[in-house]
PAVEX-514175 format. One record per residue (C-alpha): x, y, z; residue number from 1. Coordinates in steps of 0.25 Angstrom, whole numbers, plus 5000, padded with zeros to 4 digits. Layout:
BEGIN
- X:Y:Z:k
- X:Y:Z:NUM
...
***
This chain:
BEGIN
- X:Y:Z:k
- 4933:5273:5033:1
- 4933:5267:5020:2
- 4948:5260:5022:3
- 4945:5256:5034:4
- 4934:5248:5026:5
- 4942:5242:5015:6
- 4951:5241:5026:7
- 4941:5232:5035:8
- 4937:5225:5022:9
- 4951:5222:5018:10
- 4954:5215:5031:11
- 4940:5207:5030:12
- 4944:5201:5016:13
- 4957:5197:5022:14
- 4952:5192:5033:15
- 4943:5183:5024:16
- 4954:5179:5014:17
- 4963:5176:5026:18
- 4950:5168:5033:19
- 4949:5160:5020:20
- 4963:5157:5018:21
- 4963:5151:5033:22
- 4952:5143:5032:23
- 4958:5138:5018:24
- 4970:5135:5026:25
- 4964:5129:5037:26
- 4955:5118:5028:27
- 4969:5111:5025:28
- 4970:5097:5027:29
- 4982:5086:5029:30
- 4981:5075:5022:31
- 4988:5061:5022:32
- 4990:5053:5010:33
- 4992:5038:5013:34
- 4992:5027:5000:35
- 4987:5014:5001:36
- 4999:5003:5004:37
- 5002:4995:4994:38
- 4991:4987:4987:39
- 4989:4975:4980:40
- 4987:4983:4966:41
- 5000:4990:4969:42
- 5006:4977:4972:43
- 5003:4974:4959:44
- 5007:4985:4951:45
- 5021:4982:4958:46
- 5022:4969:4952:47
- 5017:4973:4937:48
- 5029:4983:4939:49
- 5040:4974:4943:50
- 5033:4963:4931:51
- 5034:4975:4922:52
- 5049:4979:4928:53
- 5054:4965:4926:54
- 5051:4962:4911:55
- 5058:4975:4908:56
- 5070:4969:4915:57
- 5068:4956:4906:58
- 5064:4947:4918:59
- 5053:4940:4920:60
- 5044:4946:4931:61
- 5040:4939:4945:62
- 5026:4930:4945:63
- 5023:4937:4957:64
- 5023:4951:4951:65
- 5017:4947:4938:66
- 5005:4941:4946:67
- 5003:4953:4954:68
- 5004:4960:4942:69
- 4993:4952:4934:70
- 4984:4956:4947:71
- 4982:4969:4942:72
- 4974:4965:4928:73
- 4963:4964:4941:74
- 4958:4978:4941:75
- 4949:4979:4952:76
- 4959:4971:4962:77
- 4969:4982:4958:78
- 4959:4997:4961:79
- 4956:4991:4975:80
- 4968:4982:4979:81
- 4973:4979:4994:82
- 4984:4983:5001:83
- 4998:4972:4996:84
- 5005:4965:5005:85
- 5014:4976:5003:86
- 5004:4985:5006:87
- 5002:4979:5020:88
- 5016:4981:5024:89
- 5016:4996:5021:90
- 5003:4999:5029:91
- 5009:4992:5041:92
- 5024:4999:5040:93
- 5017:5014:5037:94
- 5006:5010:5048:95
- 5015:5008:5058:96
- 5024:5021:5056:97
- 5012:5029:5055:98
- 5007:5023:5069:99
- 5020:5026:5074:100
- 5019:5042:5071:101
- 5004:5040:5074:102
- 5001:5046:5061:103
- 4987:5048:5062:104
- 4986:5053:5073:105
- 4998:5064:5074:106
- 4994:5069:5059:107
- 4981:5072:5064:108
- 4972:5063:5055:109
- 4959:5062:5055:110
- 4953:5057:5043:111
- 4958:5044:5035:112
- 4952:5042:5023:113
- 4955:5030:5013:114
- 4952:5026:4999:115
- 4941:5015:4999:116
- 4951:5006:4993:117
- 4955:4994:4998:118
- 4972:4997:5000:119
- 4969:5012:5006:120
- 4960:5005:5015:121
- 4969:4996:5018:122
- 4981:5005:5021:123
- 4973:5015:5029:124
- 4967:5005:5039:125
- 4983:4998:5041:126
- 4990:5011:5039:127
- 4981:5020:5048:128
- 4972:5011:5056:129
- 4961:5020:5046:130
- 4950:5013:5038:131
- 4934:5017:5036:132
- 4931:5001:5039:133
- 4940:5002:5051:134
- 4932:5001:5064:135
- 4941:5008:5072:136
- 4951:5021:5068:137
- 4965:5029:5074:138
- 4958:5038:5085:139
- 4965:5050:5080:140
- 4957:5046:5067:141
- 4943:5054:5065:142
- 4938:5048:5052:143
- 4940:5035:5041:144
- 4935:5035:5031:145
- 4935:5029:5016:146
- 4936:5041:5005:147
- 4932:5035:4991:148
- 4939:5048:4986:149
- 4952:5042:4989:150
- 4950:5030:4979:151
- 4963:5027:4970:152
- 4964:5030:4957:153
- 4956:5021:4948:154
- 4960:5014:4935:155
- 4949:5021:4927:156
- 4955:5035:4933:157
- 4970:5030:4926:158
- 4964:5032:4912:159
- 4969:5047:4907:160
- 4958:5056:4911:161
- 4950:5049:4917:162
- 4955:5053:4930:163
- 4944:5062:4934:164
- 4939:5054:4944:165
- 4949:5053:4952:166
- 4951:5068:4952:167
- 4938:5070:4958:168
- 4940:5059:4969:169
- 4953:5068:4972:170
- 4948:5083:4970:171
- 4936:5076:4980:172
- 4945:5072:4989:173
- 4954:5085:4992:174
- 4938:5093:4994:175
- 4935:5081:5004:176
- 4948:5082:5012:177
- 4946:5096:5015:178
- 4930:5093:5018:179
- 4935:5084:5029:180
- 4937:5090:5043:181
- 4949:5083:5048:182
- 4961:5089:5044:183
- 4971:5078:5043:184
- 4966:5067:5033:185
- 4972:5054:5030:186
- 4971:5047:5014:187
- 4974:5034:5011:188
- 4972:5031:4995:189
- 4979:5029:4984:190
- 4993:5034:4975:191
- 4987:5039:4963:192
- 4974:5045:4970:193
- 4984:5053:4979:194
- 4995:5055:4968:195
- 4983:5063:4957:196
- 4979:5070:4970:197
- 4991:5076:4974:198
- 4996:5077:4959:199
- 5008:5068:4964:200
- 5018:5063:4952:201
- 5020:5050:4963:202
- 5013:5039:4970:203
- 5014:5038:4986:204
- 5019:5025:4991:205
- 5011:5013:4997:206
- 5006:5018:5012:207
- 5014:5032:5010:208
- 5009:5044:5020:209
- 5008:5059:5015:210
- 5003:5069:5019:211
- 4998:5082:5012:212
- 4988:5093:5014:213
- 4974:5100:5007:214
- 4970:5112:5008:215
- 4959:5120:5000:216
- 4969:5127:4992:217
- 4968:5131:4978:218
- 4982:5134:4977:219
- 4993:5122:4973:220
- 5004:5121:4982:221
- 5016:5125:4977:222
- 5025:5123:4991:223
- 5025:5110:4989:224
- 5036:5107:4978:225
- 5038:5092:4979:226
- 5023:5091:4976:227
- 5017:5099:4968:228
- 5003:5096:4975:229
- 4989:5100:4970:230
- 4982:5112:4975:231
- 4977:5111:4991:232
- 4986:5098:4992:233
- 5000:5104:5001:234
- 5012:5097:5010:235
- 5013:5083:5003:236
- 5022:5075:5010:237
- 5025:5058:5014:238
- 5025:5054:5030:239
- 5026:5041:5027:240
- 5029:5031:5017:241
- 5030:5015:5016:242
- 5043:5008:5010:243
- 5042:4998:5005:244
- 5058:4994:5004:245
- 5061:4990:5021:246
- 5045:4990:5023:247
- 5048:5003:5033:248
- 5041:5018:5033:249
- 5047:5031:5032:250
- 5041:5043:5036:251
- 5043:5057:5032:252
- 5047:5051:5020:253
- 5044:5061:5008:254
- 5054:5056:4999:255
- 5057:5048:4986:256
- 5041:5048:4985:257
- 5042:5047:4970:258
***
């Protein structure tokens, strides 16, 4: 009698490990990552580059760049920038082989969330058809809405150890994906938010699509050798990405990101 007890209680504790296990497996969400096009601050930074590029080749740089460059002493035009000229050729181009597959819709998503800046706003309304001040939305889309949580990287947050803000908007973020009941989630923000939240040593381009999933995992991936991940992120990889040499997509295109 007294194995068949420990007997019976061995299988309940397994049942329960097992039961726990499931459900933590279960409470895993796919998540697409989309940045922004390319913005007018970026725009900018281009051309600070290319002034910079040319006086070390002992030429004189171009007006033009050297008065885009001159911009960016406007702070505040720089932290909440639109989308370039650029920017607006990427979002159509992307847009267009997205509606082709039908991304939304065959990827299951249901939620698109965006950063309340203006250039994430921007690119989700052209890229998806997806804004919180859209009146209308995709019919396969359940929810839009604008997430302060996804909010770029600030110029404060860029001074060594002062990044703790930024840390909680991510370590917030992750808990409030797996709060939300649809499964598959759609982000549209910014590069360095998305490069600290994934420990990336790489910038996604302008208007690029990835996919990658969370889970409740305290465990850190360790199948994933191209990208060493944090723990509960898994599966990293591009769909799609704008470029800007022949102004064409590629999809599947998981190469020569760095």
């Amino acid at each position: 009698n007294i194995a068949c007890t420990l007997f019976a209680l061995c299988l309940i504790n397994l049942n329960v490990i097992m039961g726990d296990s499931i459900e933590k497996n279960q409470n895993m969400k796919v998540i697409y990552l989309i940045r922004h096009a390319q913005s007018e601050e970026n725009r900018r930074l281009a051309s600070l580059k290319e002034s910079f590029g040319a006086i070390t080749r002992f030429s004189l740089p171009k007006a033009s760049d050297l008065s885009a460059a001159m911009q960016l002493l406007n702070v505040p035009a720089q932290v909440d920038s639109d989308v370039s000229g650029l920017g607006e050729s990427q979002i159509k181009k992307v847009a267009k082989s997205l509606e082709k597959d039908n991304f939304l819709e065959s990827h299951g998503i249901k939620l698109v969330a965006h950063s309340p800046l203006k250039r994430a706003r921007q690119t989700s309304e052209g890229m998806l058809g997806c804004g919180s001040s859209l009146e209308t939305k995709p019919v396969s889309v359940d929810r839009v809405i604008e997430l302060e949580l996804l909010t770029e990287k600030s110029p404060s947050e860029w001074i060594p150890g002062n990044d703790g803000a930024l840390k909680k908007r991510i370590n917030d973020l992750e808990a409030w994906l797996l709060e939300q009941p649809e499964e598959k989630i759609c982000l549209v923000g910014h590069s360095q938010y998305f490069k600290s939240m994934l420990n990336m040593d790489f910038l996604f381009g302008n208007c690029d699509v990835w996919e990658v999933k969370i889970s409740e995992s305290d465990t850190v991936n360790t199948c994933d050798e191209k990208y060493k991940l944090p723990k509960g992120w898994s599966g990293l990889k591009r769909l799609y990405s704008y470029d800007d040499r022949d102004l064409s997509t590629t999809t599947n295109a998981d190469t020569n990101v760095e």
